[in-house]
N, C-alpha and C positions, 0 to 999 in steps of 0.2 A: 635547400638553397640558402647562400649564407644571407646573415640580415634580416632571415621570414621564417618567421613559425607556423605548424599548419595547426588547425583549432584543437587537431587532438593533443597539443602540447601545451594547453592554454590549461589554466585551473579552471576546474567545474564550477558553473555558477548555480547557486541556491538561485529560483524567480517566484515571483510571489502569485497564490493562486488568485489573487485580487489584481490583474496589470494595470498599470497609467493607462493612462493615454483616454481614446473615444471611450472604453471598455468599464472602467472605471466608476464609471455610477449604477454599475448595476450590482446591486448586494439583495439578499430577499430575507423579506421579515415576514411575521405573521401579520396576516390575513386577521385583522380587527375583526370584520364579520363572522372568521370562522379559523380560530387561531392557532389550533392543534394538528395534528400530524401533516403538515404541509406535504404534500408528496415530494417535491422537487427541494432535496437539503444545502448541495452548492449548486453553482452552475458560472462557471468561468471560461472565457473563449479569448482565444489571440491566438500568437504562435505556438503554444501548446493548450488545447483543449480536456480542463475535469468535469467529471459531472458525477453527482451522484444525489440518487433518489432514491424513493421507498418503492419494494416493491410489493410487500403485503406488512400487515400489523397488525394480530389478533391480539384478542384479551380475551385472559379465561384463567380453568385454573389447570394444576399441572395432571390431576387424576383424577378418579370417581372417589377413589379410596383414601390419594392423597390432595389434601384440597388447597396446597398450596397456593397464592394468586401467582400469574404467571401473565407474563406479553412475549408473545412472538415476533420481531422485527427482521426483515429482511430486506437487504438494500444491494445498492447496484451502482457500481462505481464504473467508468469511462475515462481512459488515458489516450488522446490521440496528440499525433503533433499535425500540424499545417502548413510542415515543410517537406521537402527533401531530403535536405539533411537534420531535419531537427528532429530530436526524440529525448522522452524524460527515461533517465539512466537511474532513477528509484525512485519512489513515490510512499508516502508513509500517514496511514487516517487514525485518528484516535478518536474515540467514543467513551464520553464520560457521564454518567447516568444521575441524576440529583433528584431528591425532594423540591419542590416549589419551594418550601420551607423553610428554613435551620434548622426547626424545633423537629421536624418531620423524618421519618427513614426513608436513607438511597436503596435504589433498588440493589438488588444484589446480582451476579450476574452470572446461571447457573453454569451455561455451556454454548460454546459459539464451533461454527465451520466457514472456514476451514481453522484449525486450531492444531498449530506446529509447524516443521519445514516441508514444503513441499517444491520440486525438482521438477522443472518445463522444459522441456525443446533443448534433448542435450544436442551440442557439439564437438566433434574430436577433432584435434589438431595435431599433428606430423610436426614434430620440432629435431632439429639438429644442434646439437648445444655443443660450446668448442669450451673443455676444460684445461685449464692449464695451468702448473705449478712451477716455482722457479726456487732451486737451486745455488747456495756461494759456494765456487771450488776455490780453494787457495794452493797454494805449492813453493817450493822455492829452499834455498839452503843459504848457509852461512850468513841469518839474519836479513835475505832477501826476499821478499812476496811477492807474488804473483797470483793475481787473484781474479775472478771472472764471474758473468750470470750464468747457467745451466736452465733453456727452458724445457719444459714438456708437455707438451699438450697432447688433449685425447680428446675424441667427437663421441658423445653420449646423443642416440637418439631415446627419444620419448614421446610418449600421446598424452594430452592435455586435455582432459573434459572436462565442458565446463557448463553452467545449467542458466537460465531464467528462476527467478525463486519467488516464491511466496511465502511468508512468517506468520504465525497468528499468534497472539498469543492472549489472556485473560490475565487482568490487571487489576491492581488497588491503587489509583490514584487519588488521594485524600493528603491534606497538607499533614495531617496527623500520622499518616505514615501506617497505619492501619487498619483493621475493620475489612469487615469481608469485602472481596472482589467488585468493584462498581465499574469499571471501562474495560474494553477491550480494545485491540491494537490489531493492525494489518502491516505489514511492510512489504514492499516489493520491490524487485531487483532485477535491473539486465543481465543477460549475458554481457560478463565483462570483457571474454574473448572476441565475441561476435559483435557486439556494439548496437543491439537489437530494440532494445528498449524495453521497458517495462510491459506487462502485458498489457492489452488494448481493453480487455473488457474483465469484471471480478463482482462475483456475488459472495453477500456472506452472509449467515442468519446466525442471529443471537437471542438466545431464552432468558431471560430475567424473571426473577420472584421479587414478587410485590409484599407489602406487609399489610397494606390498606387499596381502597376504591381511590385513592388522592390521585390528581394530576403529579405526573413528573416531566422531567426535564431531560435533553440529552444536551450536552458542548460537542460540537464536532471541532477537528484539527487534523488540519493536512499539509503536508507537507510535499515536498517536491526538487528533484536537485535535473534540469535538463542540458543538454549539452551545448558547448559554450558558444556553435553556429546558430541556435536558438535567438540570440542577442538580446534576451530579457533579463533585465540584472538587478531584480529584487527577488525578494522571497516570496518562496509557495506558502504561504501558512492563515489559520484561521484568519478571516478581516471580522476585525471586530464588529463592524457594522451588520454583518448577518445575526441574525435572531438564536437563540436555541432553538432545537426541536421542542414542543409540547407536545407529552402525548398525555390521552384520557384515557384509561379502562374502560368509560361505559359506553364508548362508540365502537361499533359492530364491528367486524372484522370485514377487512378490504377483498380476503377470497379470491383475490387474481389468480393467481399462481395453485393452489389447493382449496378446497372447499373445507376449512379445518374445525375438528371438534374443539369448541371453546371448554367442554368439561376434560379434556385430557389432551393438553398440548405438552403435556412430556412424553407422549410417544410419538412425537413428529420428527422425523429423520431428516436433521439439520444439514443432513450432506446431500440430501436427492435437494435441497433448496439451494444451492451453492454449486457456484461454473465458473472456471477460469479459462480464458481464451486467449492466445497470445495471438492471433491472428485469423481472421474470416479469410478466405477464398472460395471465389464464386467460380465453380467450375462451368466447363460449355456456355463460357460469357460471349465468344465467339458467332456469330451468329451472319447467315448471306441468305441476301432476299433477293 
């Protein structure tokens, strides 16, 4: 219609996982009483809803044989939106591991899942594509032209698939620009055909080696880009006012999830701990009394 744009013509707004408004003072720090591995790491609500929290945390080491120190972390991430039409179209966590210290060694970061591209809930599309090329014919005699456009066109049909994505990947973030692996990365992506949103639910576990008993540290960073009927128009990303993670080695393992051996958590199969879900439905929701 002329005059009106509709939202899918608008640019995408970056919104911040911290919103204005009532929502706003809620940021979560450690627990002075008991200030290490907080279970609940964000927690943000408005027209689109993050969350993520722990869902197990061992400490131990990686073998009988090999005595590596090692932590098992396993967390749990939540993208919903609380509209109709709102939905976040990529969402992006970073995990950055440190010493308490300076003086002290980052943990290093052996191996995480999911870890690389992974492909959800394809869609195929039926397209009819009109090509067409144009042609100058001239002609004419005794220094007179005559000249014209020639067009052509042709109809190409094609099928377009196109996927929901998850990225993993294992990372060295250090201003030095070196030194073994300390964060890992998660990235997620809509269907950009189908306009579906990011997946709703994402576990992921990550092994680190330890060099000592020391407390460390994690930075979380998230990011978030939802679409532009959302109407929230700042950035998704860390608020500074949330805490790092602490985590201790010599607090027991949490065990929710698996009952895990602390003397050999390198044989823990980091992929049976890790689920992606783009969508619950509750079947035989239907029900007459």
């Amino acid at each position: 219609m002329e005059g009106h744009q509709f939202a899918e013509d608008l640019s995408d707004l970056e919104i911040p996982i911290f919103p204005t408004g009532a929502d706003a003072g809620l940021h979560f720090h450690n627990d002075p009483n008991d200030p290490y591995q907080r279970d609940t790491i964000v927690q943000r609500k408005g027209r689109v809803n993050i969350g993520c929290k722990h869902k197990d945390i061992a400490h131990g080491y990686f073998s009988e044989e090999i005595d590596d120190l090692c932590t098992l972390i396993v967390v749990q991430f939540r993208f919903e939106s609380n509209g109709i039409a709102a939905r976040i179209k990529e969402a992006h966590a970073v995990f950055t591991f440190a010493a308490m210290e300076m003086d002290k060694t980052d943990p290093e970061v052996m191996s995480m899942y999911p870890d690389g591209s992974f492909f959800i809930q394809p869609t195929v599309q039926h397209e009819q594509v009109l090509k067409g090329a144009e042609a100058n014919v001239g002609g004419g005699a005794a220094g007179a032209q005559v000249g014209g456009i020639l067009k052509m066109e042709s109809t190409v049909e094609r099928e377009t698939i196109d996927y929901t994505r998850v990225r993993g990947s294992i990372d060295v973030l250090r201003a030095s620009g070196f030194g073994k692996p300390n964060a890992v990365s998660w990235d997620l992506f809509e269907n950009a055909t189908a306009k579906t949103g990011v997946v709703t639910y994402f576990q992921g576990a990550i092994l680190l080696k330890r060099k000592n008993m020391d407390p460390f540290k994690a930075s979380i960073s998230v990011k978030a880009t939802a679409d532009t009927t959302s109407r929230i128009s700042t950035l998704f990303k860390k608020d500074e006012k949330d805490d790092d993670v602490w985590y201790d080695p010599r607090k027991p393992s949490t065990n929710r999830l698996h009952k895990y051996d602390a003397d050999n958590l390198g044989a823990v199969d980091l992929r049976s701990l890790s689920d992606v879900t783009f969508r619950t439905v509750l079947k035989d929701a239907l029900k007459e009394l």
